[in-house]
C-alpha positions as CSV (number, residue, x, y, z in Angstrom):
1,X,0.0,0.0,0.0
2,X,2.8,2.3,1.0
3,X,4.6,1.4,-2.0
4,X,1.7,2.3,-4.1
5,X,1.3,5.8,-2.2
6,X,4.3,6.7,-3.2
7,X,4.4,5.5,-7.3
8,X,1.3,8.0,-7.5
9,X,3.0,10.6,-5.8
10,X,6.4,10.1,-8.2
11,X,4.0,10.0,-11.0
12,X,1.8,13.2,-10.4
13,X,5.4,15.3,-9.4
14,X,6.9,13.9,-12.5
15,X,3.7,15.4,-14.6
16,X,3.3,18.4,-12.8
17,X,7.2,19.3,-14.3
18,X,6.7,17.5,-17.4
19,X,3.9,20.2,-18.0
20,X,5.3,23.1,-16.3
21,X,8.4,22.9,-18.7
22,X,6.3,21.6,-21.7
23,X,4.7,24.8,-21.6
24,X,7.4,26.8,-21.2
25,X,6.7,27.8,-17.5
26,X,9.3,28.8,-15.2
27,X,8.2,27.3,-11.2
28,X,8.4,31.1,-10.4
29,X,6.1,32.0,-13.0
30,X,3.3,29.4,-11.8
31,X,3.6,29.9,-8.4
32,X,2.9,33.8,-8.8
33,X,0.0,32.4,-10.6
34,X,-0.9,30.0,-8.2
35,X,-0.3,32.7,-5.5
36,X,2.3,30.7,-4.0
37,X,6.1,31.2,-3.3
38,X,8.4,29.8,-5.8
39,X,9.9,28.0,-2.8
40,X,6.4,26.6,-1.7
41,X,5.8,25.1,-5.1
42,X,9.0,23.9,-5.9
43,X,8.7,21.9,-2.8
44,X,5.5,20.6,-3.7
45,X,7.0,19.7,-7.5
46,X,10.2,17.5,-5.8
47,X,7.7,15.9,-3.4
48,X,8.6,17.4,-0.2
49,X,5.2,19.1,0.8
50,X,2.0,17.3,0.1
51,X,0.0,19.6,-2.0
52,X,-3.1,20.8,-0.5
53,X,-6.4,20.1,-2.5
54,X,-7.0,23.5,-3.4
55,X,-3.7,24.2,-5.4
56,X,-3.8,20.9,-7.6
57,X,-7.2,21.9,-8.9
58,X,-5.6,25.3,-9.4
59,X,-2.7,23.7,-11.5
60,X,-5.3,21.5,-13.2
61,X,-7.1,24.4,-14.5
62,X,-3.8,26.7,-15.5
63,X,-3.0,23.7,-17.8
64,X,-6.1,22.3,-18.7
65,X,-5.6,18.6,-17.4
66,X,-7.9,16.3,-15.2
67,X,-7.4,15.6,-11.9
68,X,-7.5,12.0,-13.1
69,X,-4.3,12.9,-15.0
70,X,-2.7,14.9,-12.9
71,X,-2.1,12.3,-9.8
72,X,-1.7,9.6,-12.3
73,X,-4.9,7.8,-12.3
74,X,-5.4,8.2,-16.2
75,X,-2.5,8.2,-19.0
């Protein structure tokens, strides 16, 4: 179960950068979008900080991705 836990986790971190970079987004840009320090959201992007609720949906809507997709329930 653990194990599982954290293969989502790798997975949605890993996507969150792969689209942050895809679209040409520096973390300081997002995170002044997501009203966040740079700090804050790099920490959630390398896993450190679980990532409240309220700022994935955020991110889901800046790049126009499912939730589903975003924590790696949906290729």
């Amino acid at each position: 179960m653990i194990q599982e836990y954290n293969q989502t986790r790798k997975i949605m971190h890993d996507r969150l950068r792969k689209l942050r970079k895809s679209n040409h987004i520096t973390q300081e840009e997002l995170s002044r979008q997501l009203g966040i320090s740079r700090r804050t959201y790099a920490n959630y992007e390398r896993g450190v900080h679980a990532m409240p609720a309220e700022i994935l949906v955020r991110i889901a809507d800046t790049f126009d991705e499912s939730l589903d997709y975003l924590t790696g329930r949906t290729s």
